[in-house]
N, C-alpha and C positions, 0 to 999 in steps of 0.2 A: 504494500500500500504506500500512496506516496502522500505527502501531506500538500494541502490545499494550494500553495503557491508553488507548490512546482508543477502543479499540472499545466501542458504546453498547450491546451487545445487551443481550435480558431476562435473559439468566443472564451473568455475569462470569466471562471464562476459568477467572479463578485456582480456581474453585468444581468444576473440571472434572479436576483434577489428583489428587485421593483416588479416583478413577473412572479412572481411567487406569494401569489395574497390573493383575499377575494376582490370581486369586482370594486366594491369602492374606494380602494386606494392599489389597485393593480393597473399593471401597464401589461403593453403589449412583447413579445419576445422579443430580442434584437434580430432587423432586419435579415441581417446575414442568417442568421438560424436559416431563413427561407432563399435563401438566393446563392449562399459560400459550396462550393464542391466541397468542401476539405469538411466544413461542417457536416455534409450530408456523408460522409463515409462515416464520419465519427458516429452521427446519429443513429446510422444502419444498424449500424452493431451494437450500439447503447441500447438500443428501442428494440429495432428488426431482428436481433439476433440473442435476444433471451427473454422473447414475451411470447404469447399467444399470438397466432396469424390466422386468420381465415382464410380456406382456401374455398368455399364456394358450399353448395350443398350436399349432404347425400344421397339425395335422388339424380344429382348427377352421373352418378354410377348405379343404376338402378339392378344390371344382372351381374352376377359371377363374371370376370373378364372385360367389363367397362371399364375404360379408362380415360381420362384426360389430361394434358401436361399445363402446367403454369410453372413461370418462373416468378417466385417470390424473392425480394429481398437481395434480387441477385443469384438464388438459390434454384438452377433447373429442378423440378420437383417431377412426379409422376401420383397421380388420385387414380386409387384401383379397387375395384371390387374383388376381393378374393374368393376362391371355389368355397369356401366354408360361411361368404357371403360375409365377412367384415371388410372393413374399410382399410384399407393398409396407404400411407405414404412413404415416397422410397424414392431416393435421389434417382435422378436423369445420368447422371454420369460415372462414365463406364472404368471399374476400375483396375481396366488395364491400360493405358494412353490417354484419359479424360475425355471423351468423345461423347457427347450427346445421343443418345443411344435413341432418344425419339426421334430425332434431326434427321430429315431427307439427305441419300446420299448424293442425290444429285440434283442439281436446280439451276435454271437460266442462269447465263450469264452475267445479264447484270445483278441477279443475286449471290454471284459467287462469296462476294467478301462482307455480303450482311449476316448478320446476328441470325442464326437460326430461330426456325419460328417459336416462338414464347406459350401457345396455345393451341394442341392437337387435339385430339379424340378419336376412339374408336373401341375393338374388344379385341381380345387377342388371347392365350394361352401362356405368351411368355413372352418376351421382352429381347430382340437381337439389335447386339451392336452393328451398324450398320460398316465398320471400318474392317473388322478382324473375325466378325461372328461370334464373338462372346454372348452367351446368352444366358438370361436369366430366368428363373418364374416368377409369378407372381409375390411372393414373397423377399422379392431382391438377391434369392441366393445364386449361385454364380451352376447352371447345368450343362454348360457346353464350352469349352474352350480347345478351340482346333490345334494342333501341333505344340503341345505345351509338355508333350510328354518326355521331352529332353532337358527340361527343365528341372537343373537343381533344388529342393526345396519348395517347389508349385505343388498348392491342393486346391482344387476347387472348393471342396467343404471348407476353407479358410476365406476366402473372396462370398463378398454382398457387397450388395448396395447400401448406399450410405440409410440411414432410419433415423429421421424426426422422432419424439414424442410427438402422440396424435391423441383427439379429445374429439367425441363428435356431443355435440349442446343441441338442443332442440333442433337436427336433423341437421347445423353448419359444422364444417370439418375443419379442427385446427391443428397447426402444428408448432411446435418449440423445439430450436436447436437450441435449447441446454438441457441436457442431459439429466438434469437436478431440479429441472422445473416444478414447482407446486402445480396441484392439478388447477383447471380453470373454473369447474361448476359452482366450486362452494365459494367464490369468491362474486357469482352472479346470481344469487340468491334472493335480493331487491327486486332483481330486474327481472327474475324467473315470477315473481309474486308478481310483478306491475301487467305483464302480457300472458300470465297462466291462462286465461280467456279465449285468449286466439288460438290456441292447442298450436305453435309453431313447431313441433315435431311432427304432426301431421301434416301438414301444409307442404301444398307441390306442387314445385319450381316451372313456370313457364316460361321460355324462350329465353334461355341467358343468353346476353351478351356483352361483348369487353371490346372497348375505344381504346385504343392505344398512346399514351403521347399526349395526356393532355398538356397542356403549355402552363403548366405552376404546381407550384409545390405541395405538396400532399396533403400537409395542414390548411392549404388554402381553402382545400376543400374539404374536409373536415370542418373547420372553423360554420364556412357557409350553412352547409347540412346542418348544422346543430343551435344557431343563433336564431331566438327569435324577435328580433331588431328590425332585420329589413325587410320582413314581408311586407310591411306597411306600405311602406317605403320605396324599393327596387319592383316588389309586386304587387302596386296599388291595384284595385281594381280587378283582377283574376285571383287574391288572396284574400278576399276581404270577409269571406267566410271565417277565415281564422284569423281576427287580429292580431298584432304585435300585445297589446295589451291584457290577452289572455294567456300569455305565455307562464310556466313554471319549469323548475328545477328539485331535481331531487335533490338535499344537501350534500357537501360533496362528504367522501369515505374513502381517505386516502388507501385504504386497505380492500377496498371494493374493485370489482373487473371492470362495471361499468360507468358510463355518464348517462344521465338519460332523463328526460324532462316531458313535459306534454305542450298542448295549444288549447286551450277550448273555443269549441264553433258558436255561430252565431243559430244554426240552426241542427237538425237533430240530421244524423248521417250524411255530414257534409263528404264532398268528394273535387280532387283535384281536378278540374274541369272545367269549361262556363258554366255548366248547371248550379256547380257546385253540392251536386247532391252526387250521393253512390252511385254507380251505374252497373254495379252485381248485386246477386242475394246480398243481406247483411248476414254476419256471421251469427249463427243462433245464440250461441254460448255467452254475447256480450249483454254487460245492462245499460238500461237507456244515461247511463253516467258517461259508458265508455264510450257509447253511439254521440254521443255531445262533443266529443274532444279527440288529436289527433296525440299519439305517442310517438316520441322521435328517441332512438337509443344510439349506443356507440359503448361497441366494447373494443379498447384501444388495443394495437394503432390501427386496423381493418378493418373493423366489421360497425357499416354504419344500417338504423334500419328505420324505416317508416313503420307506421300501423293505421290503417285507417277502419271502420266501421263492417267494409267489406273486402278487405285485402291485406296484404302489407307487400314491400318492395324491400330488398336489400342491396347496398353497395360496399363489393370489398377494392379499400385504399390499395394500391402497388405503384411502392415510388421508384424510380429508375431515375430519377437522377435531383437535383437539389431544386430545379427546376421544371420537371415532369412527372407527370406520374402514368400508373395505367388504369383504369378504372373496369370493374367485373360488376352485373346489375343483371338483377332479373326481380320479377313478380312474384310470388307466392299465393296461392290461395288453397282453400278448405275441396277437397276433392269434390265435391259434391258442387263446387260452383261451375266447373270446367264443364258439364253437362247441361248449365242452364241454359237455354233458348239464345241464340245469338250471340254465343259467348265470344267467337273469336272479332263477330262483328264490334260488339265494346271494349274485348280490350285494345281493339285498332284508336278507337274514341277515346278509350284511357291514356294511348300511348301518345295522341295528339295531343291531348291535355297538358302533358307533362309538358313536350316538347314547349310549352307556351313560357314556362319557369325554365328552362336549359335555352331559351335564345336569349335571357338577362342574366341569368346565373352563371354561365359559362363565359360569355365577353367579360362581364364584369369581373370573374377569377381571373383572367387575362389579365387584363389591366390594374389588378391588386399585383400582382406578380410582377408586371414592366414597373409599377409605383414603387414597390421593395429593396429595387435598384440602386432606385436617386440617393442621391447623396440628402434630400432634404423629408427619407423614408423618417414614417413617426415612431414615434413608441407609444400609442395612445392609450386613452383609460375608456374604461367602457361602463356601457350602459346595465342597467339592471335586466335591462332583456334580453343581453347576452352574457350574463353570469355566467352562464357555461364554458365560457372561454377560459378565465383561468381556471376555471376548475381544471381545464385540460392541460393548460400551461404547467400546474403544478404537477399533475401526473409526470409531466414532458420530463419536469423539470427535477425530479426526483431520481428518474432512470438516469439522465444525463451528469446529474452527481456523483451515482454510480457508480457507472461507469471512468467518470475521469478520475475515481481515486481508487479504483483498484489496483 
């Protein structure tokens, strides 16, 4: 352990300490947290590389031999359903030469010198490297390695694939490279009690899908998704079912997994939309408390969720760089909705809805991120309506202590 000033990182503790309070006397993080490269390696691994990550759902892998790749954190990953029907996570990378074992061996041209693709899918039985043939099963042990038998010392039964700790919570999959991790459930216990209603372990996942690249930093949006300040504001007029004014927070629990707070509506089963009413069944299970108000959660640093009356939506965070991220989103609902009368014709009208809040929320994360830049970036103080932000800040800022004095 090294004591407090000799830590060399790009931002200096003591810079960390006006960022570390509640809303009425807290500021903003420093600038560079969101813009510095050097900051965003440190962070990776402060944050990305000894917490909980979400990698997507379980019904993404619905049979024995489903599989999908994401690279989190930098980390090629592989999400697979095993012959025994558990979920197993198992690195991408092959360990005889490091090779992307889901990676096309061959592809145009002008793709030669890009980044292998980040997100595949399919089913399979077993897992071949595409460079040597090494090949795996489903459980990353190593069942085929061609001409090794002259090999001093080589056992196949000694070779796998690298293995996260993995946790699946109300049907989303996570993963922790440390080795030592505490598990995640008992630390979401508030927030298991706030959405018990919506059964989200039974809940199945419609049409994911993942933007690559978005142009700002991860908390940008993070931050966004969880303040309720600018609806007002940014979405006068298409938000007005939920005002700023009805916003709450749960208090924060520094020992807690989650952030998570509600909106209440102006009228009863409001929905993102013109109508501003639901446009599915409402979920049975709810009471006319919860059909009054919207739930917004966030178990850090990944996993953001909505919940509305007759649905809920989740977004998992992947930052790939100090100033991009990747963004994973799908819809969820109660199986028995996916059956009701013109279901895919509403969720096309859902999905237009949305689109109305992602043509100002998305420029506007733009240009919070070119603003970050300047040299005349703020540290500002915030509003009561977005409490939630340091709450966040402290979480940030906790790991990042951490971290720099280990």
């Amino acid at each position: 352990m090294v004591m407090q000033d000799e830590y060399a990182g790009p931002v200096p503790l003591s810079e960390f300490a006006a960022s570390d309070q509640d809303f009425e006397t807290g500021v903003m993080l420093p600038a560079s947290c969101y813009t510095d490269e050097s900051f965003f390696a440190f962070e990776r691994e402060a944050v990305f590389g000894a917490e909980w990550l979400c990698l997507g759902r379980s019904d993404q892998v619905a049979n024995p031999g489903d599989y999908y790749t994401i690279t989190m954190a930098g980390e090629p990953l592989i999400v697979v359903r095993k012959e025994n029907g558990e979920i197993s996570v198992i690195s991408a990378v092959c360990q005889h030469r490091g090779m992307i074992i889901t990676a096309p061996a061959d592809r145009p041209e002008e793709e030669w010198t890009a980044p292998p693709p980040e997100t595949t899918s399919g089913n399979c039985r077993n897992f071949r490297c595409p460079y040597h043939y090494w090949t795996y099963d489903l459980e990353g042990r190593l069942i085929g390695a061609p001409e090794m038998q002259r090999t001093t010392g080589f056992a196949r039964s000694d070779v796998r694939l690298g293995r996260p700790k993995v946790e699946i919570w109300n049907g989303f999959i996570f993963v922790n490279f440390e080795p030592e991790a505490e598990p995640l459930a008992p630390k979401l216990s508030a927030l298991d009690a706030a959405i018990s209603r919506y059964h989200v372990d039974e809940m199945v996942t419609v049409d994911p899908m993942t933007v690559p690249d978005l142009p700002f930093n991860w908390k940008v949006m993070v931050e966004n998704f969880m303040e309720g300040y600018h609806p007002d504001r940014l979405h006068k007029g298409i938000h007005d079912f939920a005002p700023s004014s009805l916003v709450t927070y749960e208090p924060y629990d520094e020992s807690a997994g989650a952030l998570f707070g509600k909106m209440g509506t102006t009228n009863i089963d409001g929905g993102f939309n013109p109508t501003f009413q639901a446009l599915f069944p409402i979920i049975e299970t709810l009471t006319e408390e919860d059909r009054r108000e919207l739930l917004f959660a966030f178990v850090p640093p990944t996993l953001l969720m909505g919940f509305q009356p007759d649905s809920a939506f989740w977004f998992v965070v992947n930052p790939t760089s100090a100033g991009t991220h990747t963004l994973s989103m799908a819809y969820i609902f109660p199986a028995s909705t996916l059956e009701a009368p013109l279901f895919e014709h509403l969720l096309t009208a859902t999905v237009a809805g949305v689109a109305l809040f992602n043509n100002q929320d998305l420029p506007t994360n733009t240009a919070i991120q070119a603003g970050l830049h300047s040299r005349y970036a703020p540290r500002g103080h915030y509003s009561w309506q977005e409490s939630v932000l340091p709450q966040f800040n402290r979480w940030l800022i906790k790991r990042y202590r951490a971290a720099a004095l280990r």
